[in-house]
N, C-alpha and C positions, 0 to 999 in steps of 0.2 A: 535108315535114319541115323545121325550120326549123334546126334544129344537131343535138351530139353526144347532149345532154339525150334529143330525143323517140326518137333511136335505144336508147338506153339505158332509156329507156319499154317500147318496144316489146321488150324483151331478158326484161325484167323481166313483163310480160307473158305474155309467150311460155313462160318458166318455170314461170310459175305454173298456166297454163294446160296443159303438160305436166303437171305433179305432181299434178294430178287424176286425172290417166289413170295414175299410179304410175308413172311418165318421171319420173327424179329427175337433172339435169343443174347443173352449177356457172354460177357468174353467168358466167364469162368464156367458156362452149362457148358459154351461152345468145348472146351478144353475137356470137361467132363467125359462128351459124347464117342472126342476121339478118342480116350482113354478108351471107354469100350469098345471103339473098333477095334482096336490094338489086343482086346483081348484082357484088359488088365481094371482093377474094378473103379479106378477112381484117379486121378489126375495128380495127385499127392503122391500115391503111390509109382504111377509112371515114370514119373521125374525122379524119383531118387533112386527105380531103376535104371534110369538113362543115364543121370548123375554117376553111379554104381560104376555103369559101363565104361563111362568115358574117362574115369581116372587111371593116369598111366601110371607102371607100374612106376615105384619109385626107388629109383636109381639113380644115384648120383654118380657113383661112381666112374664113368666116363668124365667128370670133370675134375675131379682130384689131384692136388699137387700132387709133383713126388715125394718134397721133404716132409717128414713128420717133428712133431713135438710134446712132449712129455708136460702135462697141468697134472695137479689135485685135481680132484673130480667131485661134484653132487650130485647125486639119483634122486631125481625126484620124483613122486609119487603121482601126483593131480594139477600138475601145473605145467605149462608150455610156455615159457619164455620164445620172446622175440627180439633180434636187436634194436637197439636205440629205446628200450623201455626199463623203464626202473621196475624193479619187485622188491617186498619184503618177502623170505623166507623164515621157515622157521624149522630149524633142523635141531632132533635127539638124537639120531642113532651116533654112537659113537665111532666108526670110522670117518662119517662127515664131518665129525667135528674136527679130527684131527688134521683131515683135510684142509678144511678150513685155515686152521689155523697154521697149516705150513703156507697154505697162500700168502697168508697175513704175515710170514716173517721173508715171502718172499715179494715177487712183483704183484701182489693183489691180482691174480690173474688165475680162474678156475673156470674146468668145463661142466657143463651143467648136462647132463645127460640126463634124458627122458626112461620111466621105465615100463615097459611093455603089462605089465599088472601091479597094481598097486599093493596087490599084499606079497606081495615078493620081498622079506627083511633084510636081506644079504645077498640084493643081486649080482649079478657077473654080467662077462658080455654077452652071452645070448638074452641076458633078462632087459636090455636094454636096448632103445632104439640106436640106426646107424647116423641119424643126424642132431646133432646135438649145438650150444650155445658157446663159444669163447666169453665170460662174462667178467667183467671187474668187480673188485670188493669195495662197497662205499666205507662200509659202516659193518661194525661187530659190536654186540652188547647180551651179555650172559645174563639170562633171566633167572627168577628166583629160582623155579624150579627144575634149574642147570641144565638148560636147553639153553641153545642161543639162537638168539634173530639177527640175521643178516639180512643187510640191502645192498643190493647188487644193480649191475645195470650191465646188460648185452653189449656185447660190440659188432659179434659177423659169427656166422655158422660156420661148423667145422664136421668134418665127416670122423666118427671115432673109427680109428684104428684095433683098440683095445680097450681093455676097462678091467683092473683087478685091484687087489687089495693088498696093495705089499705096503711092509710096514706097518702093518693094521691100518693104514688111509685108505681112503680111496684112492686110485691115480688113472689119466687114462693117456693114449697116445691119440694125436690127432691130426687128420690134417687138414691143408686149407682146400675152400671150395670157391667154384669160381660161378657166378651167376651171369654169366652172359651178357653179350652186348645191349643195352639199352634200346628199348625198339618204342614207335609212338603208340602210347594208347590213352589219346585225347576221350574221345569216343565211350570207352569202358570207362573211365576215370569220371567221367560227367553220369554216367548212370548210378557207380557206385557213391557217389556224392548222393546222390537225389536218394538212393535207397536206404542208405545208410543214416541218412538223417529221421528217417521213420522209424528202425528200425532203436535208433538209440530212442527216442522219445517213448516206445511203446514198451522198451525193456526198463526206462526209467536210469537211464546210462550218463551218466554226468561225464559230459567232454567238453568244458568251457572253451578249452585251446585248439579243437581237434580242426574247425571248421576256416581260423584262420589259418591252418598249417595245410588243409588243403589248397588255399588261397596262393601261399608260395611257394610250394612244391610240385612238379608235375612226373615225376620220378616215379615209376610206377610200385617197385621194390618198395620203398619205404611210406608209400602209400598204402601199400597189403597189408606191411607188417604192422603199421598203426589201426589199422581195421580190423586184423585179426585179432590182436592183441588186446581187443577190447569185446569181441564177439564172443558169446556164452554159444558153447559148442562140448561136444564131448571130446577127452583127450585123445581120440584117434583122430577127428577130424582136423580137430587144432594141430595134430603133429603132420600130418598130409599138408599143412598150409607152409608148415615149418618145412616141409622136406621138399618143396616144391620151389625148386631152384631158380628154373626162369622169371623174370617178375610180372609177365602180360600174363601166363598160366596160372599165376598164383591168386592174381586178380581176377582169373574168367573160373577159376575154383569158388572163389567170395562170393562173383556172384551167383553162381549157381548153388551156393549154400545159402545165399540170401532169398533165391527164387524158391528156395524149399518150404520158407516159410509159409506160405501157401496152406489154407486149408478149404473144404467146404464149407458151405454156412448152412447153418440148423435150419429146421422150416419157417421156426419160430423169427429170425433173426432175418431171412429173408422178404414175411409179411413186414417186418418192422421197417425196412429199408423203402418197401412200396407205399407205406399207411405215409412217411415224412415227405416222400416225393406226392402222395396225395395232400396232405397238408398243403402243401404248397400251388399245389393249383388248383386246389378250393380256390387259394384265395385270388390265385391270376401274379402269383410272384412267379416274376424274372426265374428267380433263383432260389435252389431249396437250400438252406443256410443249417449252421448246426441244430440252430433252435426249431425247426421243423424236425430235424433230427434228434434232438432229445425231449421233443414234446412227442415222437413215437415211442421212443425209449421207456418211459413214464407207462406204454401201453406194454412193452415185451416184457413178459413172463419173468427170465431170467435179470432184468437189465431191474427195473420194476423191485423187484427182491433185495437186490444191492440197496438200492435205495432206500428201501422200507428198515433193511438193516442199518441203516446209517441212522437212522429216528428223523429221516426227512419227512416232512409233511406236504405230501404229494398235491394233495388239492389247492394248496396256498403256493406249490413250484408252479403248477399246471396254470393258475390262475393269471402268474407271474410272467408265463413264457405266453402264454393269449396274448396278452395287454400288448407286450412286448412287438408279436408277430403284426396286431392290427394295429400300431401306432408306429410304433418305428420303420416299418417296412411297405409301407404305404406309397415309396416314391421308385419301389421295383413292381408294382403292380401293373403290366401289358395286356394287351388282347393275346392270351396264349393258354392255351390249356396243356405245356408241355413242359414242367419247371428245370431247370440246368442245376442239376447239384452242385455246388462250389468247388473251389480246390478243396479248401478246408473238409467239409464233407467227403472227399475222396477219401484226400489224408488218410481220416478216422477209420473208414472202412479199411484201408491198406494195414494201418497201426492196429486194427482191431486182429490180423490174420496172424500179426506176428505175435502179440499178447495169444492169440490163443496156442501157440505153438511153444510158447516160452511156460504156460501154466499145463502140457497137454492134452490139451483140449481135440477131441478127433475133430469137430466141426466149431465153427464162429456163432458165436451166443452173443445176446445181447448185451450180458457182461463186460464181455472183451470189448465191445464196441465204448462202452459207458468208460473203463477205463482208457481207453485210447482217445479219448472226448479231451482228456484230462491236462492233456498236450498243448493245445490250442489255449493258450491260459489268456490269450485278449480276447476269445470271443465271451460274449453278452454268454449265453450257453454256459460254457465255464463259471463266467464270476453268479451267476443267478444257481449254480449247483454247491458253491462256498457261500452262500448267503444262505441257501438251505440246511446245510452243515454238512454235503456230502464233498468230502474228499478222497484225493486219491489214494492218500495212504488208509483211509478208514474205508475205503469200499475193497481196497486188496485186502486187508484184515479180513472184513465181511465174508468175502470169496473164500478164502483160507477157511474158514469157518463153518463152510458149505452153502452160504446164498449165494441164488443163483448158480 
């Protein structure tokens, strides 16, 4: 098995080959089941053993110029720059500063190196990673309490050479790397679109520009590095994206950090998904719409709590989403007792796996799902949950708080 793909073969497989025998199981038990064949206890867990495996080591070094060159240097602690992204930093320690400021009486030009632990106060080169950022200086401004914030902006990754402290600055030697020939990957670039738009909406990730910039770019490099660059990740992960040279590699890394999202769903959260899909063919709708989805939600435990936390009054929601479901949806009524959840409905379920992994959640609560509703702000569902008073920002509160 060579990654998470041929697991996910085999899932898909397996299903299919059930539902000959009238075994009719969902993609995610199916994935569950092979997990246990494999030996391993849960489908979350397999994947980011396979994920694990399949990352090469990281080596750049086969691609490195020969000439080097000498910047100021900044160690930074919790952050991973990418090119073509602005950052504000905020640097104390005093050889960065110095640093800094030889930039500033020079060409505004400094390396940003990553550091292997964060409480490390006077690192060196072993304390730091071997790929790091060429970054330009925008802006310098001395705060009161004689720190400065600088805003910078990436240009192109550089492999360090070295990293010391002469002259009490930082300084490091670097050299240039080289990312390979542009290869197509129409294909991955269409998934990580479609994924990545859930994945912002469910982390609550404001990219007004991000989705036009997809639109005229197909550049797969600076499509990574705008992905990454806004993905909430730990600084090892983030630095594997950084150090990950090729840009089709860099991008099947994304997605397979995006596929980790993934969790199981609670028992509770599971009845809640079947109770909406029954709503719905009570009534003989076409389609099961949010609002069968969050007139279940009113019924799950954890989802239910949110809302009571919010000071919603549930009998007068409930009342609201009835009227709703037997008047407005009257002209999706078929001879069918088999209702088609929407896109929308999908959405939420997908939006709900990543909310639970971004608050970690070992399994998908009805919670997660309530917030991920939250997304969807044209549907009826939505604006009849701000007419009740539950929002999104007062149901993470709530959550925070420990409802649900």
């Amino acid at each position: 098995m060579r990654d998470f793909r041929d697991a996910k073969a085999m899932a898909q497989t397996l299903r299919e080959s059930l539902t000959t025998k009238a075994v009719t199981i969902s993609h995610s038990e199916s994935l569950e089941l092979v997990s246990r064949m494999l030996g391993v206890a849960d489908w979350n867990t397999l994947s980011a053993l396979l994920h694990a495996e399949r990352r090469d080591p990281i080596a750049p070094a086969a691609r490195l110029k020969a000439t080097t060159a000498l910047y100021p240097a900044i160690p930074l602690r919790d952050l991973v720059p990418f090119p073509n992204a602005t950052y504000p930093m905020f640097v104390g320690r005093e050889k960065t500063m110095r640093a800094l400021n030889q930039a500033f009486e020079g060409g505004r030009e400094v390396v940003v190196a990553i550091q292997r632990e964060a409480a490390v106060d006077d690192p060196r080169f072993s304390d730091v990673y071997e790929i790091g950022i060429l970054a330009q200086l925008l802006e310098l401004e001395t705060l009161g309490d004689g720190t400065l914030r600088v805003l910078t902006r990436g240009l192109r990754r550089v492999a360090l050479r070295s990293f010391t402290a002469e002259s009490a600055a930082y300084q490091a030697e670097v050299a240039e790397v080289s990312e390979g020939a542009a290869r197509d990957a129409r294909d991955l670039i269409r998934r990580i679109y479609q994924r990545f738009q859930d994945y912002t909406a469910a982390h609550g990730i404001l990219v007004p520009d991000i989705w036009m910039f997809f639109d005229q770019t197909r550049d797969p490099g600076q499509i990574a590095d705008t992905v990454a660059t806004r993905m909430k990740l730990p600084i090892r992960d983030k630095y594997e994206l950084l150090a990950t040279l090729d840009p089709v590699t860099r991008l099947e890394r994304i997605e397979a950090l995006l596929d980790l999202s993934q969790r199981p769903i609670s028992a509770n959260y599971a009845a809640t998904k079947r109770q909406a899909l029954d709503y719905a063919n009570r009534r003989r709708h076409q389609y099961a719409t949010l609002e069968h989805f969050l007139l279940a939600l009113m019924e799950d435990p954890d989802a239910s709590a949110v809302m009571r936390a919010c000071d919603a009054d549930l009998g007068k929601l409930r009342q609201s989403l009835v009227q709703y479901l037997d008047s407005e949806l009257q002209h999706t009524v078929i001879d069918s007792e088999s209702a088609e959840p929407t896109a929308a409905f999908k959405r939420v379920d997908e939006r709900a796996s990543l909310h639970a992994q971004e608050v970690g959640n070992a399994a998908v609560t009805g919670a997660n799902a309530l917030i991920a509703l939250f997304a969807e702000t044209r549907s009826p569902a939505a604006r009849l949950l701000a007419e009740h008073g539950v929002s999104r920002g007062r149901a993470i509160k709530a959550i925070a708080r420990g409802a649900g």
